[in-house]
C-alpha positions as CSV (number, residue, x, y, z in Angstrom):
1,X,151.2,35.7,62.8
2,X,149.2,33.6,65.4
3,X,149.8,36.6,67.9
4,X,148.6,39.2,65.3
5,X,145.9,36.8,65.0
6,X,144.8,36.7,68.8
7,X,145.4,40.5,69.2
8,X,143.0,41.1,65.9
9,X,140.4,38.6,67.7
10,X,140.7,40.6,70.4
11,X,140.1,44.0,69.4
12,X,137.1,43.0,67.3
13,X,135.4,41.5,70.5
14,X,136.6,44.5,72.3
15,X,134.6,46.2,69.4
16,X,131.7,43.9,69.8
17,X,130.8,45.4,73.3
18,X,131.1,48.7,72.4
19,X,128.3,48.2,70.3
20,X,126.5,46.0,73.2
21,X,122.9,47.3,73.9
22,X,120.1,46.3,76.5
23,X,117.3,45.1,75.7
24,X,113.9,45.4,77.9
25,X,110.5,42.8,78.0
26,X,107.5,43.1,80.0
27,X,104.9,39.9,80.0
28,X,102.1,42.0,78.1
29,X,104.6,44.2,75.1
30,X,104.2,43.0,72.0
31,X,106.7,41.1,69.5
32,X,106.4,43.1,66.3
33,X,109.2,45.3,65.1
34,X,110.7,48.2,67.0
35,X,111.3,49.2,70.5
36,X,113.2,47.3,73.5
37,X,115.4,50.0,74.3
38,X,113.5,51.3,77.7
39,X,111.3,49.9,80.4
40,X,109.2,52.7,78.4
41,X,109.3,51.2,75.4
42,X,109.1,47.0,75.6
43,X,109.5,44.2,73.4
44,X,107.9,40.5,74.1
45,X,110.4,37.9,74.8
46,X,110.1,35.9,71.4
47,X,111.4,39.6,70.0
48,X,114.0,40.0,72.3
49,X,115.7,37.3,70.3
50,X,116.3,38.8,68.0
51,X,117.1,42.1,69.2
52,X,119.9,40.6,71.4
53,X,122.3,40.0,68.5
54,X,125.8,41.4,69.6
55,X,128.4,39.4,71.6
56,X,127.9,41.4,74.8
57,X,123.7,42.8,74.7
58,X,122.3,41.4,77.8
59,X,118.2,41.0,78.0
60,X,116.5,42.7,81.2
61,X,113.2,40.6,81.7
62,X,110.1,41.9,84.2
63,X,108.5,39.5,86.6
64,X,105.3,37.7,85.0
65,X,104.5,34.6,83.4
66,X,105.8,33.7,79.6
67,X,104.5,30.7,78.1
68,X,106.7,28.9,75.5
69,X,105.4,26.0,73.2
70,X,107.3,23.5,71.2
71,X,106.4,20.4,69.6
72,X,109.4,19.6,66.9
73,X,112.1,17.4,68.4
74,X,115.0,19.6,67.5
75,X,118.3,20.1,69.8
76,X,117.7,24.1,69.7
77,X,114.8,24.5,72.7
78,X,111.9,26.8,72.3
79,X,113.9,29.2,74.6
80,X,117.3,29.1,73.3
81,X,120.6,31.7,74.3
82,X,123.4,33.0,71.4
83,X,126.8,33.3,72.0
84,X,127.8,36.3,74.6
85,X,124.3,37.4,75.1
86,X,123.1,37.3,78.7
87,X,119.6,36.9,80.3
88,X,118.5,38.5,83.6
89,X,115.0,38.2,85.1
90,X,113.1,39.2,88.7
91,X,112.5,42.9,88.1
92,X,109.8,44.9,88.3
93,X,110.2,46.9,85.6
94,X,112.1,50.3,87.1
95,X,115.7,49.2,87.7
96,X,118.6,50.2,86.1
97,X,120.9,46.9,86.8
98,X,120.4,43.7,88.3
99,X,122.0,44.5,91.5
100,X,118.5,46.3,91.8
101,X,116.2,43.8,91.7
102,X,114.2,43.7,95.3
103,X,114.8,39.9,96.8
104,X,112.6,38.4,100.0
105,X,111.1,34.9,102.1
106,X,109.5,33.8,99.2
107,X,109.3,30.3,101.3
108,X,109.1,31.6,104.2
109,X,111.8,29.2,105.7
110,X,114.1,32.3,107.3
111,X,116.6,32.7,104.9
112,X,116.4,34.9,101.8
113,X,117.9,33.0,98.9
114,X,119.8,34.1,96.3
115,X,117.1,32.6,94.0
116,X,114.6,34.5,96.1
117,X,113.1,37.1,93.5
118,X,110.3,39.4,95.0
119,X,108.8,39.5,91.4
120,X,109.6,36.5,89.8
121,X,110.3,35.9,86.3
122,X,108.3,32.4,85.1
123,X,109.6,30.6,81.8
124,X,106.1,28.3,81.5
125,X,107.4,25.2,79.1
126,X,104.5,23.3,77.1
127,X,106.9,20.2,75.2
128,X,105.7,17.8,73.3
129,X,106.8,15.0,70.9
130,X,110.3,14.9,72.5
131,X,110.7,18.6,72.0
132,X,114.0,20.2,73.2
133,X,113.3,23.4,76.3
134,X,115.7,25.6,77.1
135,X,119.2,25.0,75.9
136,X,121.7,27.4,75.9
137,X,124.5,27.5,72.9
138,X,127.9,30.0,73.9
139,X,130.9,29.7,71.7
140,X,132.4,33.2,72.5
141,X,134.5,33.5,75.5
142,X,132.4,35.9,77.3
143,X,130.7,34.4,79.6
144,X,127.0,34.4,79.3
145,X,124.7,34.8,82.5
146,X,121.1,33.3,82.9
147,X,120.0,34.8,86.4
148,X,116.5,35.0,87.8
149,X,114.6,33.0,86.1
150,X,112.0,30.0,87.3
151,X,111.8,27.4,84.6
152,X,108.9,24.9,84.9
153,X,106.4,23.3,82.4
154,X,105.1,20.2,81.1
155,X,107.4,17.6,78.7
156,X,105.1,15.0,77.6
157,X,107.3,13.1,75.7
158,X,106.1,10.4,73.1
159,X,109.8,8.8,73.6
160,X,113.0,10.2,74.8
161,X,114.4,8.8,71.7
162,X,115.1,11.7,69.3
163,X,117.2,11.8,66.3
164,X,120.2,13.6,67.9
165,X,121.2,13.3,71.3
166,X,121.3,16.9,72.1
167,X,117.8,17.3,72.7
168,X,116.6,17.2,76.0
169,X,114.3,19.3,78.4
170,X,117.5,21.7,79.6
171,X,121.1,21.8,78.5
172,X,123.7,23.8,80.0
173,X,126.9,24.3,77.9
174,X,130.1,26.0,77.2
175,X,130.8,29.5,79.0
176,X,127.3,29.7,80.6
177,X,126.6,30.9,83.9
178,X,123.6,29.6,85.5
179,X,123.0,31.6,88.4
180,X,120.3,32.7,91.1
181,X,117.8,30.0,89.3
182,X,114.6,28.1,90.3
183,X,114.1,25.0,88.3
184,X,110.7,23.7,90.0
185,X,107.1,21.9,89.2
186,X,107.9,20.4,86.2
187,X,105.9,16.8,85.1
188,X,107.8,15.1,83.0
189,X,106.4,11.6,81.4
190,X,108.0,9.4,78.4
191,X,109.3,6.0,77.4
192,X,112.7,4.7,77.0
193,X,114.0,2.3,74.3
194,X,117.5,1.4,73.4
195,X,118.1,5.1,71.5
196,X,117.6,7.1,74.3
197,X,119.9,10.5,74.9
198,X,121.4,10.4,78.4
199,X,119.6,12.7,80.2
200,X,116.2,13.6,79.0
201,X,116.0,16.3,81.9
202,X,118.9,19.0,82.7
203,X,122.3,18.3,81.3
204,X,125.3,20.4,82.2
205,X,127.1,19.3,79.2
206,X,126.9,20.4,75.8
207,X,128.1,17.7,72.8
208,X,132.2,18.8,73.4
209,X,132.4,21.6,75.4
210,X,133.2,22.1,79.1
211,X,133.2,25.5,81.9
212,X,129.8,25.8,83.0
213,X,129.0,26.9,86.0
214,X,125.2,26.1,87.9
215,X,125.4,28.4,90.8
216,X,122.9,29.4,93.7
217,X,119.9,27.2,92.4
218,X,117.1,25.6,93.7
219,X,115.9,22.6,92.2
220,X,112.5,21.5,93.8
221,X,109.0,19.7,93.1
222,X,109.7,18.4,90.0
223,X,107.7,14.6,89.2
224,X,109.8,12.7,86.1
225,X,108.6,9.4,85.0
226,X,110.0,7.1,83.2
227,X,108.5,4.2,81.2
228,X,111.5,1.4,79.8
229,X,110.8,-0.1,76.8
230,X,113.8,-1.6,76.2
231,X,117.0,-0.3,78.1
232,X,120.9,1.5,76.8
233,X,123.6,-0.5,76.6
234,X,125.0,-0.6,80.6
235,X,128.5,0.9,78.5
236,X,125.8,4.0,77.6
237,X,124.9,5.2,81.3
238,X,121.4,7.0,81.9
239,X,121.1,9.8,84.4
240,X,117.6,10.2,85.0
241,X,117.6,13.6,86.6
242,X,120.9,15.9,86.6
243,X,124.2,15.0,85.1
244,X,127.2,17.1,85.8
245,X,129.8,15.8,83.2
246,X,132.4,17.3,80.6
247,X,132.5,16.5,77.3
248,X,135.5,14.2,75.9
249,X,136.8,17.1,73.6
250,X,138.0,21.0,73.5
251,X,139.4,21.5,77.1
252,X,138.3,24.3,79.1
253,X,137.7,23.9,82.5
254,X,135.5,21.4,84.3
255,X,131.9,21.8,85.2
256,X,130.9,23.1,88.6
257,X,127.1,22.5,90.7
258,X,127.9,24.8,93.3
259,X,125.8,26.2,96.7
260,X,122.1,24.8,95.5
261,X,119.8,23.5,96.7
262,X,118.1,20.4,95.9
263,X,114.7,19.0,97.2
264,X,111.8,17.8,97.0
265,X,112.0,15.7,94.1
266,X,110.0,12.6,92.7
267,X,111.4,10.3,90.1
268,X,110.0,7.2,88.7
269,X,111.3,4.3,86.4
270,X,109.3,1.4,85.4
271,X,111.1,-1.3,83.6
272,X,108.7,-4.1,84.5
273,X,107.8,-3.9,80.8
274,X,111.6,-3.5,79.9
275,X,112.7,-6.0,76.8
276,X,116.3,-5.9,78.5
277,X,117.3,-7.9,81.4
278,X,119.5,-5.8,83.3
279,X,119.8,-2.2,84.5
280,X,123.4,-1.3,84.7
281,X,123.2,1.1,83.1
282,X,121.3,3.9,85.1
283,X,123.9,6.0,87.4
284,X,122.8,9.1,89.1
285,X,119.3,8.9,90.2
286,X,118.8,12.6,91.1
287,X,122.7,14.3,90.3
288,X,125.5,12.1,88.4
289,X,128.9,13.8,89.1
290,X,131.0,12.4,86.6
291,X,135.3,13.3,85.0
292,X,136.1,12.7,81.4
293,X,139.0,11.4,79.6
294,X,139.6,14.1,77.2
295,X,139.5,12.4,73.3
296,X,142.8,13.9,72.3
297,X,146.3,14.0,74.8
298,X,147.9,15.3,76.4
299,X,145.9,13.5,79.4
300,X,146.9,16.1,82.2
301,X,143.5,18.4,79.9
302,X,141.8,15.5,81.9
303,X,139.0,17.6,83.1
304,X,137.0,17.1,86.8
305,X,133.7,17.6,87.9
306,X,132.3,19.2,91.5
307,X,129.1,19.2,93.1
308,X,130.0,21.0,96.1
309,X,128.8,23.5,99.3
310,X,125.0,22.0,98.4
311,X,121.8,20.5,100.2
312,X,120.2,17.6,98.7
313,X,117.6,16.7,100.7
314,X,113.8,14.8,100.7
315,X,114.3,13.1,97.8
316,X,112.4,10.2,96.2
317,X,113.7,7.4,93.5
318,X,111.1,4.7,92.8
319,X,112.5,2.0,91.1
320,X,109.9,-1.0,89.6
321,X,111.7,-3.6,88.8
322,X,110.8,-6.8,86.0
323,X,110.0,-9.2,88.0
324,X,112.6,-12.7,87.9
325,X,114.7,-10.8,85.5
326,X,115.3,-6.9,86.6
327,X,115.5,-6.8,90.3
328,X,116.9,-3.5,91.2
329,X,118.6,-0.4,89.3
330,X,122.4,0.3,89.7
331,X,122.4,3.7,90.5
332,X,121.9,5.7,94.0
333,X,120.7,9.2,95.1
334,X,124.2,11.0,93.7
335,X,126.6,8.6,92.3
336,X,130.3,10.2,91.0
337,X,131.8,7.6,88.5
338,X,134.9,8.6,87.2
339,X,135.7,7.6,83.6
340,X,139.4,9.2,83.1
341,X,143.0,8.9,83.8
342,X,144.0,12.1,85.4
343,X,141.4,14.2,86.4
344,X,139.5,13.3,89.7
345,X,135.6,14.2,90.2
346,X,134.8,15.9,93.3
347,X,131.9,16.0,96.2
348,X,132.5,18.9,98.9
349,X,130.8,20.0,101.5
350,X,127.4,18.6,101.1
351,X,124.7,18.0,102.8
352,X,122.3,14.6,101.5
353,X,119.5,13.8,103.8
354,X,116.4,12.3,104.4
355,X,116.2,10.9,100.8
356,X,114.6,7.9,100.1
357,X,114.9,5.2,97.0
358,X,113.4,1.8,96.4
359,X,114.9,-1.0,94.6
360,X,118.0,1.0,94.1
361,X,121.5,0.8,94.3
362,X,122.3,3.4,97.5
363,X,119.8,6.1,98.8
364,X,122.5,8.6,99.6
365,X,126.0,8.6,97.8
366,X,127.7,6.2,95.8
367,X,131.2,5.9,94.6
368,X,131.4,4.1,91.5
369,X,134.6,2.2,89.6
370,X,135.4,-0.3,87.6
371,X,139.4,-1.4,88.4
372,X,138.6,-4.1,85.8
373,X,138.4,-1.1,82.4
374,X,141.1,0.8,81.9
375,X,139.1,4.3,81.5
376,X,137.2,3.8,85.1
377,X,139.5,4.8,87.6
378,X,139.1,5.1,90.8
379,X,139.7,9.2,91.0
380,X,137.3,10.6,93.4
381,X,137.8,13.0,96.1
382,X,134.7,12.6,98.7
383,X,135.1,15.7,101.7
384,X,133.8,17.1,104.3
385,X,129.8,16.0,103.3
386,X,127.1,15.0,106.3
387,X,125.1,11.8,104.9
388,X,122.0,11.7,107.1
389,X,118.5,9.7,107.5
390,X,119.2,8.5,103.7
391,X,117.0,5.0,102.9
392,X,116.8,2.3,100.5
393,X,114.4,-0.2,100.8
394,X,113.4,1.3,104.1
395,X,117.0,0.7,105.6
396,X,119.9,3.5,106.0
397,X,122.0,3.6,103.3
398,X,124.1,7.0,103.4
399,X,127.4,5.5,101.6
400,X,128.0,2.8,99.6
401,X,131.1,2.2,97.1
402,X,130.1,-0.8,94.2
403,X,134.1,-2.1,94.8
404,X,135.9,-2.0,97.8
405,X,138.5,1.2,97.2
406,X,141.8,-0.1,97.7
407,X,144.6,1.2,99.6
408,X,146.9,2.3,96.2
409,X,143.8,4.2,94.5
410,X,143.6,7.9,94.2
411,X,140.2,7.9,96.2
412,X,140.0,10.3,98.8
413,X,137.3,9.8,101.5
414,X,137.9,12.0,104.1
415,X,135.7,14.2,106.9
416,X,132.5,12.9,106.4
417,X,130.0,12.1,108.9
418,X,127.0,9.8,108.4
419,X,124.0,8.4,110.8
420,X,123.4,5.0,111.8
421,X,126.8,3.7,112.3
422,X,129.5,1.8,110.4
423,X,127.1,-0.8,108.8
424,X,125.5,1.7,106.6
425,X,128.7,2.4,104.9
426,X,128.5,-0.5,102.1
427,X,131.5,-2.5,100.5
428,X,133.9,0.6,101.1
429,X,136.9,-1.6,101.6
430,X,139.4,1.1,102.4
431,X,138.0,4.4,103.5
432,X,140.8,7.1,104.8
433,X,140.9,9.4,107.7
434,X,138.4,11.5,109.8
435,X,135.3,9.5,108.9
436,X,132.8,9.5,111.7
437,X,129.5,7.5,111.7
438,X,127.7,8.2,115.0
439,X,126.1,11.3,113.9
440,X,122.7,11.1,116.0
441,X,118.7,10.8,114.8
442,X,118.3,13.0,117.4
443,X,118.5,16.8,116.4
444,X,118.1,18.0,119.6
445,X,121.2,15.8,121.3
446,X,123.8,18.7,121.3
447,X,126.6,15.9,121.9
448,X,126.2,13.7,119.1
449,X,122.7,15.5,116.8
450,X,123.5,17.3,113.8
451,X,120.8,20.0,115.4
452,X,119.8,21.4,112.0
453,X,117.8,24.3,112.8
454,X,114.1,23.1,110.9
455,X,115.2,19.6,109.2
456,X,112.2,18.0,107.8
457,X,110.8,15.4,109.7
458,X,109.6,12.9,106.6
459,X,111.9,10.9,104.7
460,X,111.8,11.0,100.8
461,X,108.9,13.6,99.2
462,X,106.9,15.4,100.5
463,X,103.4,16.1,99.1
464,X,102.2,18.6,101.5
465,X,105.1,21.6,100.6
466,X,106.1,21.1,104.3
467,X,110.2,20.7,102.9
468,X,110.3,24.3,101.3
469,X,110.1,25.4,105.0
470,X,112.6,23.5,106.2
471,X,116.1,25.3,106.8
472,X,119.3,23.3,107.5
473,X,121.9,25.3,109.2
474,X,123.5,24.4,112.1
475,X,122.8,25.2,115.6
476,X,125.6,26.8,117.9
477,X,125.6,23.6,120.0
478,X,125.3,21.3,116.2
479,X,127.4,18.3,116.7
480,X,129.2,19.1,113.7
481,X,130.2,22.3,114.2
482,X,134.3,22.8,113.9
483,X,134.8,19.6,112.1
484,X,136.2,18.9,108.6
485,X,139.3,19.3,107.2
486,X,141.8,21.8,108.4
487,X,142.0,24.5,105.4
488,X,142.7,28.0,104.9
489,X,140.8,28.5,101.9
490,X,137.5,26.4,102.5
491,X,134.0,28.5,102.2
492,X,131.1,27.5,103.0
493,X,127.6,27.9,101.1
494,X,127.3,31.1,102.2
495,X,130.7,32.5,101.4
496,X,131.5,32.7,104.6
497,X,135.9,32.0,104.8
498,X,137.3,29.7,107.6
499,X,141.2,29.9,109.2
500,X,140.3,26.9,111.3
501,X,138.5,23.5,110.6
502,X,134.9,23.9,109.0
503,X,131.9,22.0,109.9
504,X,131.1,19.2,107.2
505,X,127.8,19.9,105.2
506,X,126.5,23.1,103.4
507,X,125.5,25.4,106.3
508,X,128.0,26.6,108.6
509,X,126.9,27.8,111.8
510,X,127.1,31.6,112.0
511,X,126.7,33.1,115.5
512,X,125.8,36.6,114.2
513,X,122.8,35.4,112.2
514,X,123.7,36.6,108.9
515,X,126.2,35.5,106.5
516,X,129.3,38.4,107.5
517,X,132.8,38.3,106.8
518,X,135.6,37.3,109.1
519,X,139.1,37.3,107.7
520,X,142.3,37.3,108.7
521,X,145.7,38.3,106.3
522,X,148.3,36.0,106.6
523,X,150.7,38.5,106.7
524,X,148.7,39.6,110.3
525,X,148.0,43.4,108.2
526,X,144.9,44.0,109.2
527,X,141.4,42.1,110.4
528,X,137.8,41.8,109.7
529,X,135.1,41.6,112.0
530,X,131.6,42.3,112.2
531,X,129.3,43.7,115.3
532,X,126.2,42.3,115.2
533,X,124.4,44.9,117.6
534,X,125.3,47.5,115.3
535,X,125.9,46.1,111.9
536,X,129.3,47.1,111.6
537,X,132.5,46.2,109.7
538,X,136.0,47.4,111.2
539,X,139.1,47.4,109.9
540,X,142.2,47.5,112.3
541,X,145.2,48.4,110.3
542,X,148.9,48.5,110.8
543,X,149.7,50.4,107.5
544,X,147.9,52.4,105.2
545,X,144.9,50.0,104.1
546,X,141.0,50.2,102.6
547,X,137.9,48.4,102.7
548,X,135.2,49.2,100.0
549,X,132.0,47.5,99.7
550,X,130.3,46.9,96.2
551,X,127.5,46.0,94.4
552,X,127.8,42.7,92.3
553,X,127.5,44.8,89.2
554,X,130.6,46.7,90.3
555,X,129.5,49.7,91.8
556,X,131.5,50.9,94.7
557,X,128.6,52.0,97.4
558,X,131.1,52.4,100.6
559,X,134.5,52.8,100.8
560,X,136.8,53.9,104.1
561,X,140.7,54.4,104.1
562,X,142.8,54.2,107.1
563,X,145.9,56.5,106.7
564,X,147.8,54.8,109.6
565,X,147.5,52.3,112.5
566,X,144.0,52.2,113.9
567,X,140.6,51.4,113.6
568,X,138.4,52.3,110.7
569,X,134.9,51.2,110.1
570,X,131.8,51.0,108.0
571,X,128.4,50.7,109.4
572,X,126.2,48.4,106.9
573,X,123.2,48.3,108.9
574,X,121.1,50.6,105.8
575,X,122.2,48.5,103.5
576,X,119.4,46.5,101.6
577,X,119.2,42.9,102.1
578,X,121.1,41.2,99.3
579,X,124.7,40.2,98.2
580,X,127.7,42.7,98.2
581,X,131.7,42.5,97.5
582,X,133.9,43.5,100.0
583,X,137.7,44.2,99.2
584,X,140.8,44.6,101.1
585,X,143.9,46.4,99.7
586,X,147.0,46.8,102.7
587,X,150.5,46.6,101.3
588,X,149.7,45.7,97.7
589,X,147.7,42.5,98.6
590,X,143.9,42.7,97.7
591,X,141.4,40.3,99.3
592,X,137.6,40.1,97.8
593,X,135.0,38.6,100.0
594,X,131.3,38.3,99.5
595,X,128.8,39.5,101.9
596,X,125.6,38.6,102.4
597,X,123.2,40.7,104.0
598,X,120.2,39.9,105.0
C-alpha cells in the first residue's frame, strides 16, 4: 500500500508539470486580470502570483525596478515563493530560456560573475514595523530556483521582536535554490529586547526544514544596525547578519553557502543601553555556520552545514559595548558552532580577508565549542581556507578557537594558511596538520605573498565602492598556489577540477585566463585540455568516446564523436560568454564538467 502510495504521488506530480506554464512580467504591465503568457502580452509582478499556481510554472521577470511595500509583521514577506514554482530574473524581455539572458563587468573588476546580469532585475523592499521581505515557502520536492534577482531596500524596524520567529527580512528554506543573486544596499535599523528572532536579516533555515542551497551570490553594501534593549538568553544565540543552520526536525540534507561572494559590509550593535550584562549570546557576526542535532533519532540524520569555495572580504563589525558591565561581544567575523552529536559543520576553501571588528570576539574565523554540554561537540572540519589581514581591535586576529581543541575531538583543522604568524592563532590548543602561518603582507613577494591579483588595500569597509573592483585570484607566481589538501575530487569556485593539490582559498590560479576544464579519467580513457590561442577543447581517445557541450537549460549546442583512437575537438571560441556543461561518455562512464566562458 505505501508503494501504491508513492507511485500515485508520483504520477500526480508527473501530472502537475504537464500542466506547468510560464509566466512573463515587465516593470510597466499591469496587475489586472488576464495575460502573462508572452513577452507580448505581460502581467505585473503582484499578478504573477497568482498566475504561477502549479507545482512546476516558473516566472520569467524583465530587468527594471519593482518596488514592494509591507508594513504588517507577518512571517509570509511581501515577496513570497509557493511550493515548486520558480523565479528567474535579468532579461530583457526577448529570450526564450534563462540560458539567454546576456551577462557582463557590471563592476568592472575583470571577471563576469555569475550574478553579473546585463539588465538587472531590482526587488526594491520598503519594511516597516518588523515586517517580513522575501521569504520563500517549498514543500514539494521540486526544487524551486530564485536566479537573477538583486534584492535591496529599507527595513526600519520598530523592534525585531515579532510575534513569531519566522519573520525576518529574508528566509531561505526547504528545496530552494538561491542562485546567480545580488543581495546589496540594504539599511537596516531596529532594537533588540529579550524576544528577538535569531536573525532579523537573511536566514537559510526555515522553522524545520533543511536542503537549501545559496549558490553564486554576492552579498555587498549592506549597513545593519542594531540597537540592544535588553539581550537573548546566551542558550538563544543571535546571528546578526547570515546564519547557515538546519532545522532540528524532518531530515533532508544539510544547507550549503557555496562560491559567493561576500563584501563590503557594515554592521553595528549597541548594547551600551542593554538591560543585560553579558553578550554570549551573539555568534556569527557576518555568516554563522552552524550543525543540528536532529529532534528525533536515529542521530546518524544528524545534518551538517558548509560555507565553502567563497570570498569574504572588507568587512566591518562594530561592537559598543556597556561600559563596566558589557565589555565585548562573543562572536567573530564567521564563527561555526556545532550543536550535534554526529554531523560535523564544515568551512572549505575560503578566502576571509581584510575584515575588521571592534570589541569582538575574533575578526576572521572562530571555532566555537562547549566540551562542558553535552549537545556542543566539537565537530568541525576547517580546510584548505587563506585567513589574511583580518583585525580586531586593530590587531591580527585570522583564527581563534573559544577552547583549546583537544587531541581526541573530531575537529579537523587542516591546510590553512594565515598572515602574521603563530600568535594570531588564539587558544587553538591542538591544531592538526599542514597549517602554515607566514603567509606574507606583501602581495607582491612571490615567495611568501598571497599575490592576489587587485586585493583591496583598506581593511574593514569601504565607503568609496573601491572593494567592488577588487579581484582576488591568484597570480601564477601566488604563494599559495599548489597547496591544500591532496584530493581528486576538490573544485574550486570556478568549477575548475584538480588531480593534484589545490591552492587554499576561493580562486585558483588559472594560466589560460578563463575558467576551462582539465580532466583526466581514472581509467587513463581519454583527456581534456584546452588551447588558449585558439579556444579549443580536444578529446584524445582510446575507444569510441564523445564530448557534448550544453546549455544549463539542457540544450545540447556542440557535440563531437571519436569513432576510434585519435584526436577529436571542439573549437568554443564563438561561444558567448557565460556558463556551459560539458560531458564525457568513453566505455560507459559519463563525466559532467562546467565551463565557464568568458
Amino acid at each position: 500500500m505505501k508503494k501504491l502510495f508513492s507511485s500515485m504521488l508520483s504520477i500526480m506530480a508527473f501530472a502537475s508539470m504537464l500542466n506547468a506554464k510560464t509566466i512573463y512580467v515587465t516593470p510597466t504591465a499591469s496587475n489586472a486580470a488576464g495575460g502573462g503568457l508572452s513577452w507580448s502580452d505581460p502581467v505585473g509582478i503582484t499578478r504573477a502570483g497568482s498566475l504561477a499556481n502549479v507545482s512546476g510554472d516558473v516566472v520569467y521577470v524583465m530587468g527594471g525596478t519593482y518596488n514592494l511595500t509591507k508594513t504588517a509583521p507577518t512571517a509570509a514577506g511581501v515577496f513570497s515563493t509557493s511550493a515548486g514554482i520558480s523565479y528567474y530574473g535579468g532579461f530583457a524581455g526577448t529570450e526564450s530560456a534563462p540560458s539567454e539572458r546576456a551577462t557582463s563587468d557590471v563592476d568592472g573588476n575583470g571577471n563576469i560573475d555569475p550574478w553579473e546580469f546585463t539588465n538587472q532585475t531590482i526587488l526594491n523592499f520598503s519594511l516597516t514595523n518588523s515586517a517580513a521581505g522575501f521569504t520563500t515557502s517549498n514543500a514539494s520536492t521540486i526544487t524551486t530556483s530564485i536566479n537573477g534577482f538583486k534584492l535591496t531596500g529599507t527595513n526600519t524596524a520598530s523592534a525585531f521582536s515579532p510575534s513569531t520567529s519566522a519573520v525576518c527580512t529574508m528566509r531561505i528554506g526547504r528545496n530552494i535554490l538561491f542562485e546567480n543573486n545580488i543581495i546589496s544596499n540594504w539599511v537596516v535599523s531596529g532594537t533588540l529586547d529579550g524576544t528577538n528572532i535569531q536573525t532579523p536579516f537573511f536566514a537559510i533555515y526555515d522553522g524545520g526544514v533543511n536542503n537549501a542551497k545559496i549558490n553564486n551570490c554576492l552579498f555587498e553594501n549592506n549597513n545593519v544596525s542594531y540597537t540592544a534593549t535588553a539581550l537573548l538568553s546566551s542558550d538563544t544565540p543571535f546571528y546578526p547578519f547570515i546564519c547557515l543552520t538546519n532545522a532540528a526536525a524532518t531530515a533532508i540534507t544539510g544547507n550549503v553557502m557555496s562560491n559567493c561572494v561576500v563584501r563590503n559590509n557594515k554592521i553595528t550593535m549597541d548594547y551600551s543601553g542593554a538591560s543585560s550584562t553579558s553578550a554570549t549570546n551573539i555568534r556569527g557576526l557576518i555568516i554563522a555556520v552552524k550543525a543540528v542535532v536532529l529532534a528525533t533519532p536515529p542521530a546518524t540524520t544528524d545534518l551538517s552545514s558548509t560555507l565553502q569555495n567563497s570570498i569574504i572580504h572588507n568587512n566591518e563589525v562594530n561592537f559598543i559595548p556597556k561600559p563596566s558591565v558589557i565589555d565585548t561581544c562573543y562572536g567573530a567575523l564567521v564563527y561555526t558552532y556545532n550543536q550535534a552529536t554526529a554531523a560535523a559543520d564544515y568551512i572549505l576553501n575560503c578566502t576571509i580577508a581584510n575584515n575588521k571588528t571592534t570589541k569582538c570576539g575574533g575578526a576572521g574565523l572562530k571555532i566555537g565549542m562547549d566540551l562542558a554540554v553535552p549537545h556542543e561537540k566539537p565537530n568541525h572540519v576547517v580546510m584548505n581556507n587563506v585567513m589574511f589581514n583580518n583585525f580586531n581591535n586593530a590587531v591580527i586576529n585570522n583564527i581563534v578557537a573559544n577552547f583549546p581543541i583537544p587531541e581526541t575531538s573530531t575537529t579537523t583543522v587542516v591546510s590553512n594558511i594565515c598572515n602574521g604568524g603563530a600568535t594570531n592563532i588564539t587558544n587553538a590548543g591542538f591544531l592538526q596538520a599542514n597549517n602554515l602561518f607566514d603567509l606574507s603582507n606583501d602581495n607582491a613577494n612571490a615567495t611568501t605573498g598571497a599575490n592576489f591579483i587587485r586585493p583591496t588595500t583598506a581593511i574593514g569597509y569601504i565607503a568609496d565602492g573601491s572593494a567592488e573592483k577588487s579581484n582576488w585570484r591568484i597570480k601564477s607566481n601566488s604563494y599559495l598556489k599548489w597547496k591544500g589538501m591532496q584530493s581528486n575530487s576538490s573544485t574550486d569556485k570556478a568549477g575548475f577540477t584538480f588531480a593534484d593539490k589545490p591552492s587554499v582559498g576561493a580562486y585558483e590560479y588559472n594560466p589560460n585566463q578563463y575558467n576551462a576544464i582539465q580532466s583526466i579519467m581514472d581509467n587513463g580513457v581519454f583527456e581534456i585540455y584546452p588551447n588558449p590561442a585558439q579556444d579549443i577543447i580536444k578529446i584524445n581517445s582510446t575507444d569510441n568516446s564523445s564530448i557534448s557541450i550544453y546549455t544549463l537549460a539542457g540544450a545540447m549546442i556542440k557535440s563531437v564523436k571519436s569513432p576510434s583512437a585519435g584526436v577529436q575537438s571542439i573549437n568554443v571560441s564563438n561561444l558567448p560568454n557565460g556558463n556551459y556543461i560539458v560531458t564525457l561518455k568513453s566505455n560507459g562512464q559519463i563525466l559532467h564538467q562546467k565551463l565557464i566562458k568568458q
